[in-house]
N, C-alpha and C positions, 0 to 999 in steps of 0.2 A: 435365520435368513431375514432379510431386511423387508422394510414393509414397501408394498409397490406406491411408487407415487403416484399422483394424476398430472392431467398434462398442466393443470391449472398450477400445482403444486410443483412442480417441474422448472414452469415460468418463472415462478416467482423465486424459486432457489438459485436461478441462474442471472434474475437482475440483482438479486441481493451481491452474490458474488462478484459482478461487475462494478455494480455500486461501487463494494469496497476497493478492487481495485482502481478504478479511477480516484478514488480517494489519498489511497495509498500514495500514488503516483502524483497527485497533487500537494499532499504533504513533503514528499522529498522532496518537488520543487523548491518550494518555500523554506525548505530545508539548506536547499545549497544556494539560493539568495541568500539568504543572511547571514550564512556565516561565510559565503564572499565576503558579504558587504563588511562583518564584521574583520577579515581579514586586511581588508585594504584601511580600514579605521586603525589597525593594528600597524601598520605598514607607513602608514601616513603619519603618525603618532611620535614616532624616533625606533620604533622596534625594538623596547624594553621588552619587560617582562611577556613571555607569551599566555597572555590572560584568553585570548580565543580559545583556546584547547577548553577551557572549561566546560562555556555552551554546547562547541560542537562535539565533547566528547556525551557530556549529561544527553545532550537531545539524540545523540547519535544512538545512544543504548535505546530510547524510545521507539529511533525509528527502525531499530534491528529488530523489536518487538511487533511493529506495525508489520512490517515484511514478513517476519514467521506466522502471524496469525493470518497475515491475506492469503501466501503462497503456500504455507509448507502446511499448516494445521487448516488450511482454508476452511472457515468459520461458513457469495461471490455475486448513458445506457444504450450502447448506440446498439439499432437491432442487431447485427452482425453479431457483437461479439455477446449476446444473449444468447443465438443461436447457435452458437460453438460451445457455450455453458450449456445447453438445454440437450445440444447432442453429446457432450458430455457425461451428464447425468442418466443419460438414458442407455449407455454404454454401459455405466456401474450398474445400472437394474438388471442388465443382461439379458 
């Protein structure tokens, strides 16, 4: 059986996870910036060689890595969604 947390411990479990996800979610932004940008640089270029797949395949693997560890394996600031983490967690306690 799992150990009970406190509320304090609770709190702070559920801005971590927020944290990350706003992070997450900040990263794929800047993720699909650039390889816009770098697609229109491709595009504008004469549209030889397709050299974008590179980046956006390499960084792509990263950010499927970032995704599994926020969402799926979740390692989790506006108050709201602390407070849906925090009742969350308090569900698992049971």
């Amino acid at each position: 059986m799992a150990k009970q947390m406190s509320e304090e411990e609770i709190y702070e479990e559920a801005s971590k996870r927020v944290k990350a996800k706003k992070k997450f979610f900040g990263d794929l932004a800047t993720y699909a910036v650039v390889n816009a940008v770098l697609i229109v640089i491709w595009a504008l270029s004469g549209q030889g060689h397709m050299w974008f797949l590179w980046p956006l395949g390499i960084w792509g693997i990263f950010v499927l890595g970032h995704f599994l560890r926020v969402f799926i394996f979740e390692s989790k600031s506006s108050r709201e969604a602390i407070e849906k983490e925090t009742q969350k967690i308090r569900r698992e306690q049971g």
